[in-house]
N, C-alpha and C positions, 0 to 999 in steps of 0.2 A: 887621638892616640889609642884609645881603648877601644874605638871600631876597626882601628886598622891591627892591632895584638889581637881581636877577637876574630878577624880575619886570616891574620897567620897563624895562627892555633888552628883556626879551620882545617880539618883532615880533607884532601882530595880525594875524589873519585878511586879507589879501590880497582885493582884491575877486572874481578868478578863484574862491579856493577858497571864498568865499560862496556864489558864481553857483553852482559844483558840488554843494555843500548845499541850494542850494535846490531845484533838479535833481535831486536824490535822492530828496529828500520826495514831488515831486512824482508820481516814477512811483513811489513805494512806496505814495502817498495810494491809488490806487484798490484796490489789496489792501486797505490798512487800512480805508475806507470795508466795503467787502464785506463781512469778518469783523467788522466793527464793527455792520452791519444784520444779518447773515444769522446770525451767532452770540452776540455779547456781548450784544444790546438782549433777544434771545429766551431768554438764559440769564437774564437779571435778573428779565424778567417770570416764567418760569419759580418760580425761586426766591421772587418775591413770592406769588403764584398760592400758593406753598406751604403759604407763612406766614399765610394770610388765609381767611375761608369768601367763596366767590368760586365760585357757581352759576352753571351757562352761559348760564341769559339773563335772569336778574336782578345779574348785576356783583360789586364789589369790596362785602362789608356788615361788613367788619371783621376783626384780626387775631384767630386762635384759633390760634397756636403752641402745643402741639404735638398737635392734634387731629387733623390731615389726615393727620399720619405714622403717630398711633393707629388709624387709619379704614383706612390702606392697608394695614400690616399684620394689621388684623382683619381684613382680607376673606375674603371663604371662597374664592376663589380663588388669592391669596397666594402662598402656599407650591406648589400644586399646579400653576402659572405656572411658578414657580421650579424646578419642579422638572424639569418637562417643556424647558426654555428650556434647562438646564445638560448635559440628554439630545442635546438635540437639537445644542447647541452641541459636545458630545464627536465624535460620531458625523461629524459635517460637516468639522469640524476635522480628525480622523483621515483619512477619505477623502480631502478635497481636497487634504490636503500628499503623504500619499504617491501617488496618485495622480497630482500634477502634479510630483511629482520624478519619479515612474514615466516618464512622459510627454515630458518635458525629457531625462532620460538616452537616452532612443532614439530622439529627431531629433534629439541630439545626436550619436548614433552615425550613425545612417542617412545615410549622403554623397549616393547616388542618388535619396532620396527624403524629401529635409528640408524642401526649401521646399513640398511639396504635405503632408505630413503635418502643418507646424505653422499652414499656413492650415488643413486639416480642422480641426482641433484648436481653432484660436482662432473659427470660424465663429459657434459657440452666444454666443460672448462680444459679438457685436455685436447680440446681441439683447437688448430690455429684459427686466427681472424680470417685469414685471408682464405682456409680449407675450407671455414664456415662461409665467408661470403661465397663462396663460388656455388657451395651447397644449394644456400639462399636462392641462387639467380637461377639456379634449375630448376627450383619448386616455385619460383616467382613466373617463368617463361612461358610465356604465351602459345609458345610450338612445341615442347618437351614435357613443360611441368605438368602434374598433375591436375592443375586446376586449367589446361590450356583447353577442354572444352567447353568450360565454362564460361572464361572469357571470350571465345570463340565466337559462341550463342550470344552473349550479354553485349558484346561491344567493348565492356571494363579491360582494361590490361592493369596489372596491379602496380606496377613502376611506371604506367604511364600518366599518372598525374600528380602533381607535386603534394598531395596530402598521401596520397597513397604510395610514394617513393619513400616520403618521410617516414609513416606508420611502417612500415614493409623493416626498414632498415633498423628500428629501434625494437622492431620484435624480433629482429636477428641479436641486435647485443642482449634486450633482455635475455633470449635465450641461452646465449655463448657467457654473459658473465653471471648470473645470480647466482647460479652455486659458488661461484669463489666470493662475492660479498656475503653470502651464507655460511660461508665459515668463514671470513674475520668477524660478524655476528655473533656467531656463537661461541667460538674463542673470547670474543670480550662479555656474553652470559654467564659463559662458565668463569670466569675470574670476579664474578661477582661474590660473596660470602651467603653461605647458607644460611649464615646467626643472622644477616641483613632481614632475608625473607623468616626467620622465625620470629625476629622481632616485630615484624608488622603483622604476621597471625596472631600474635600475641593479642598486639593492637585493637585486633577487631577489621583490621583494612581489608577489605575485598580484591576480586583478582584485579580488577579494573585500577582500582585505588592504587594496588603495589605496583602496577605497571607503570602505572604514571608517574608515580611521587619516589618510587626505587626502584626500579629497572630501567628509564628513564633516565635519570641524573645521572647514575653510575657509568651509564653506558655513553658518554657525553667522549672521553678519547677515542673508542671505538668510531665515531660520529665522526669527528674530525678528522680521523686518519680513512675513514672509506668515502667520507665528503669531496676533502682535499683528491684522493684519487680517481673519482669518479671523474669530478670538473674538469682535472686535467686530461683524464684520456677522453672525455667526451669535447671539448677544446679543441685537440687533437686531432682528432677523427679524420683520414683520410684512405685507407684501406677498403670498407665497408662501401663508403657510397663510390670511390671510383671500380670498383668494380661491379656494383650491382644500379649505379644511375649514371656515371660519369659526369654528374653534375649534373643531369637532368631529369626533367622535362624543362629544357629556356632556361639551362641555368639554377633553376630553383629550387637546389638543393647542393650548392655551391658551396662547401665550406673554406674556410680562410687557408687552411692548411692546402687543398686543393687549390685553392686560387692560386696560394705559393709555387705552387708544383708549375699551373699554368703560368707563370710567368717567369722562372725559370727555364722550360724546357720546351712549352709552347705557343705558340703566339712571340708574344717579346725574345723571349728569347733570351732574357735581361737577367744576370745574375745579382747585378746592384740593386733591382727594385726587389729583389727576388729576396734578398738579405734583407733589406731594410723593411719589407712585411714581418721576416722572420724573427726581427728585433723587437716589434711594436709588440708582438705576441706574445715572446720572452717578457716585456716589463707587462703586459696585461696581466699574463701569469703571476709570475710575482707580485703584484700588488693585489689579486683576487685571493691569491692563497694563505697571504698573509693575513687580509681581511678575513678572511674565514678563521683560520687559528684563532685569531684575536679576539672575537665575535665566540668562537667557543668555549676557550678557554676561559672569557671573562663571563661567561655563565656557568661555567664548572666550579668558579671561584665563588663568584655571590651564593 
């Protein structure tokens, strides 16, 4: 009796706090429209596409779960995708973080020459991937580029062997992203407190000391948020090598996302296996990137 009296006492919504309700929805609809066309509708067909044998231009001919996932993983490029993508992912990942903290610590230092060093710096970043690879494959080119005398005389092509397709391609991202993980760097320096670092001058701690034991720690979300995005565009990666290897030399330089594309649109021709790679990838994603959160966040805690 006296939840349900304390209930009709309850005053109802007010016509103001309606009108602000519906005011809410309203500018939040365009965001939820966009992720609703541009991600959920593409994730479902995605996942249906998975579930079904569905050839690119003969359509939807019926469900065959789990055939497309048996097809993707027997591919004879599979694993050697996989493998090269987890390389390629290590290597890019390692460069571009310490690299853009390299980069961030010394326009951060630099007083007289900060704002000309982190426009140099961020310049590559307002170029596209795809302006930049193209770039790339002209200064790589054995008939055009610059170094195509060299190669000439030497025999070397720099895209023609699979350590030098690899190297070649991650000194293109190095170049195209360290300025922008140099400023999320240095946006997570500068949110550091000054009284932090007066307090360890105080201490007696040297520069080495405070880098480690408090610039370090502190900088542990910056870490996870440029971690987590490095892996996933480096994951990713399909722009760069098809246009500056095409997968090669023999495949060997084959990433997953490429393989995707090859089996979609070439060779097979198969939109179901085509999906169900795209799906394996999705949950690789997610369970790496949550591992990493997790992994950071529980050293940010201790």
């Amino acid at each position: 009796m006296t939840t349900a009296a304390t209930t009709a006492r309850r005053p109802g919504r007010t016509r103001a706090q309606r009108a602000h309700a519906i005011q809410g929805w309203l500018y939040a609809s365009p965001t939820a429209l966009f992720v609703g066309v541009l991600f959920v509708v593409p994730l479902v067909l995605v996942v249906a596409m998975s579930l079904g044998d569905w050839p690119l231009l003969a359509g939807f001919r019926g469900w065959n779960f789990p055939d497309n996932y048996i097809a993707a993983v027997d591919h004879r490029l599979f694993w050697e995708a996989i493998r090269f993508t987890v390389i390629y992912t290590i290597a890019a990942t390692v460069l571009l973080i310490g690299l853009g903290l390299g980069l961030a610590l010394l326009v951060q230092e630099s007083s007289r020459w900060r704002s000309f060093l982190r426009t140099a710096f961020l310049v590559p970043s307002a170029l596209g991937l795809a302006s930049a690879s193209l770039l790339f494959y002209v200064l790589y080119s054995p008939i055009a580029g610059p170094f195509a005398e060299w190669m000439e005389s030497s025999g070397f092509t720099i895209l023609g062997t699979p350590g030098g397709a690899l190297w070649a391609t991650v000194f293109l991202i190095v170049w195209r992203f360290t300025g922008f993980y140099m400023l999320l760097m240095l946006v997570g320096l500068q949110a550091i407190p000054g009284e932090v670092y007066e307090a360890a001058r105080i201490d007696g701690a040297s520069k080495l000391q405070t880098f480690l034991h408090v610039t370090m720690p502190l900088m542990r979300p910056t870490f996870a948020l440029t971690i987590v995005m490095c892996v996933t565009g480096s994951l990713l990666a399909f722009e760069q090598f098809y246009i500056l290897t095409k997968g090669g030399p023999d495949n060997s330089t084959m990433t997953v996302v490429q393989l995707m594309y090859s089996m979609a649109f070439q060779g097979q021709n198969d939109l179901g296996v085509a999906g169900a790679l795209s799906v394996i990838v999705l949950i690789a994603l997610v369970v790496i990137n949550v591992f990493q959160l997790r992994v950071l966040r529980g050293g940010e805690e201790s």
